[in-house]
C-alpha positions, 0 to 999 in steps of 0.5 A: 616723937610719934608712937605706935599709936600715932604716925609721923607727916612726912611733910611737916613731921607732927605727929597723927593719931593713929585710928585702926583700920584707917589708911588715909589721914590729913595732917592736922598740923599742916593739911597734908594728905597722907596714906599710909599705903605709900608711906615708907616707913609709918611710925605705928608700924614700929611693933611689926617684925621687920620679916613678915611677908603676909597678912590677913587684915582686919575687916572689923573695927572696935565698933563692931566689936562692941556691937557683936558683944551686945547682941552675944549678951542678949540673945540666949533665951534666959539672959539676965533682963538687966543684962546691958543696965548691970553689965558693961564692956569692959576693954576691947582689943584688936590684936594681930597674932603671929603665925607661920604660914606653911605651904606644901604637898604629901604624896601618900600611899593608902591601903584599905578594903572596899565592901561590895553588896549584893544579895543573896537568897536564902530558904526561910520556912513559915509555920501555918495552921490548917485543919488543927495541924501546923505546917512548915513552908519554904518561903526564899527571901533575901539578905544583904551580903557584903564581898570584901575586897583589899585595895591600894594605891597612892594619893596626893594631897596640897595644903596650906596651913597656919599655926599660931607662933606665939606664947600668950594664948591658950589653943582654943583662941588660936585654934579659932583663927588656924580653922576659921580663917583657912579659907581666908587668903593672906594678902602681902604684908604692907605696914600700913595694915598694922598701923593702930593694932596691937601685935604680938611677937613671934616666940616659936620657930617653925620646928617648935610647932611641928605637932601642931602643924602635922595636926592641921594637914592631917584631914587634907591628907585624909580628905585625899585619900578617901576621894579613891574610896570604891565600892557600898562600904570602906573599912580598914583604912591605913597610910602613910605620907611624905611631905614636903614644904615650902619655905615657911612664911611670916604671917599675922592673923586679926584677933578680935578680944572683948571682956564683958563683966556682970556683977562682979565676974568677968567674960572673955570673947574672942572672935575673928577679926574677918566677919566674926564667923567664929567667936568663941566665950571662955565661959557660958554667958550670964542666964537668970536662972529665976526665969527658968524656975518660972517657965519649968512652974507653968507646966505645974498643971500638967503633971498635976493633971496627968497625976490625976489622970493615973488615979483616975484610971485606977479608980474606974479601972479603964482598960482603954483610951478615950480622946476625951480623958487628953483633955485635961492634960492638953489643955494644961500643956497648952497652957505651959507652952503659951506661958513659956512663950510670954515669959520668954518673948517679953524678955526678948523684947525687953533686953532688945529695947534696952540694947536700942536705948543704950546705943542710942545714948551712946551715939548721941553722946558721940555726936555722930548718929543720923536722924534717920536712925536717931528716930528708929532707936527711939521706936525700938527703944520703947519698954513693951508692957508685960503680957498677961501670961507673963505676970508670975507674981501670983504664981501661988495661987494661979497655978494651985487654982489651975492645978486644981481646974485641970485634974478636975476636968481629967478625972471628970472625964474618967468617971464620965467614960463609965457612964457612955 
């Protein structure tokens, strides 16, 4: 008996794993060509509500899904190095949520004021001084004035709008398909698009989800309203609507669902299952906080050369600036932004060879990775050497010694200016 990860032949009746996102098979009982678009009633199909009347499909697969949580893990710029080599994708989950789809219209009725500009001359008086006596003079300039005016009128606004149905995730999830997805149109429900995925059922009505659905229109309605705007300003805007909905319709949305972990703590990412334009953590990503202590250290010989700086210019009480006392300071700040770039560039680079060298162990125990790419995982993978720059280990006495050249060069130039 098949399951809902698998399909029944209609010619021979074994049973066919079910692969996500897949439509046609060959039956590996009998060779029959099988498309699950033409099949009446596909096994794996089994979980969808009977009623539901529209979709928008997944366009992604689990694949994808892992891949755009390795590059996620490893882009901020303080990830952890060993990120890939200590963390690990725990689960991925491909998952259609359920929603009511509503469509409709409000007619509104709007009042406002609109803020016309002009300006307007005014007498001004400037003092002058001439042959020891001051005078007043009338000088006329001119102010921005703005002539309120109330307007009304009425409006129409057509929308369509998505919210969640079910009970199992929290708003911020739902909210990343009843947004990101807007745009995208739902095509008609064939159980086909299910076959493989988990789904989740339907616990609210469209009643029960009212609030949700007033929070949604209210920017169409509001978007209606302000295209009557007039004048240079607006203010005081008021309405009130009418809406009226169509019959409300069954709908699943794609929800793709990743759980990372890295020593011993878990993190949840959500995203699309479209084109992961929206993609959402339940918490900040891993950062190596050690790496940012070292950046923040590499600007030591800054402020130590500013310090020296200020009791330099007490010392010579000098009045005024010279380019030559930035010297110093420029130098070490120089210096701070070239180290900042090393450490964060070597990093970068590391944590994308290791995110090269692990796809490349994993395709090669899948079996399926053309020589082609095979031979560029290979050069990306390569470990960079670490710069110069980059090297922290003697931190203690680089930056004590730098500390010391750049104040150095800064109170030299304070004392050289007493000389010029």
């Amino acid at each position: 008996m098949a399951t809902e990860s698998q399909i029944s032949c209609p010619s021979c009746g074994g049973t066919i794993d079910v692969i996500p996102g897949q439509s046609k098979y060959d039956c590996p009982w009998c060779g029959n060509a099988v498309d699950l678009f033409k099949a009446q009633t596909p096994a794996a199909a089994a979980g969808a509500p009977s009623d539901v009347q529209r979709i928008v499909p997944f366009k992604i697969s689990e694949n994808d899904l892992h891949a755009l949580v390795m590059h996620m893990v490893i882009q901020p710029d303080y990830a952890p190095d060993d990120i890939l080599s200590a963390g690990n994708v725990e689960s991925k989950e491909l998952l259609y949520l359920p929603f009511w789809q509503l469509t409709g219209s409000s007619d509104i009725n709007w009042t406002a004021s609109f803020g016309y500009d002009r300006q307007e001359p005014y007498t001004d008086y400037v003092t002058e001084t001439r042959n020891g006596r001051t005078y007043s003079r009338p000088v006329t300039r001119y102010r921005t004035v703005t002539d309120w005016r109330p307007a009304s009128g009425k409006a129409r606004a057509d929308f369509t709008v998505r919210v969640y149905a079910g009970e199992a995730q929290p708003p911020p999830v739902t909210g990343l398909l009843e947004n990101g997805l807007l745009a995208q149109q739902a095509a008609a429900y064939a159980p086909a698009y299910v076959a493989g995925y988990s789904i989740e059922p339907f616990a609210k009505s469209p009643e029960e989800v009212q609030g949700r659905v007033a929070e949604l229109v209210d920017p169409f309605e509001a978007s209606a309203m302000m295209s009557h705007a007039q004048g240079d300003r607006q203010r005081d805007w008021q309405r009130s609507s009418k809406r009226t909905f169509q019959d409300p319709v069954r709908c699943l949305m794609p929800l793709a669902r990743a759980v990372f972990s890295y020593k011993d703590r878990n993190y949840v990412i959500c995203a699309d299952g479209v084109s992961f334009a929206s993609v959402l953590t339940d918490q900040p990503l891993p950062v190596d906080k050690s790496r940012g202590s070292r950046v923040q250290w590499g600007f030591a010989p800054l402020w130590a050369s500013l310090l020296s700086g200020i009791a330099a210019g007490f010392a010579t009480d000098m009045e005024y600036a010279h380019p030559i006392l930035l010297a110093g300071p420029a130098l070490a700040l120089v210096f701070g932004l070239l180290r900042r770039s090393s450490i964060l560039g070597f990093s970068r680079r590391f944590r994308k060879a290791s995110l090269a060298q692990k796809r490349l162990d994993e395709y090669m125990q899948l079996g399926n990775l053309s020589y082609e790419e095979a031979e560029r995982l290979k050069t990306e993978a390569v470990l960079p050497s670490k710069p110069l720059l980059a090297r922290t280990g003697p931190d203690p006495l680089t930056l004590t010694l730098l500390s010391l050249t750049f104040s150095a060069v800064t109170a030299f130039g304070f004392f050289a200016m007493m000389f010029l």
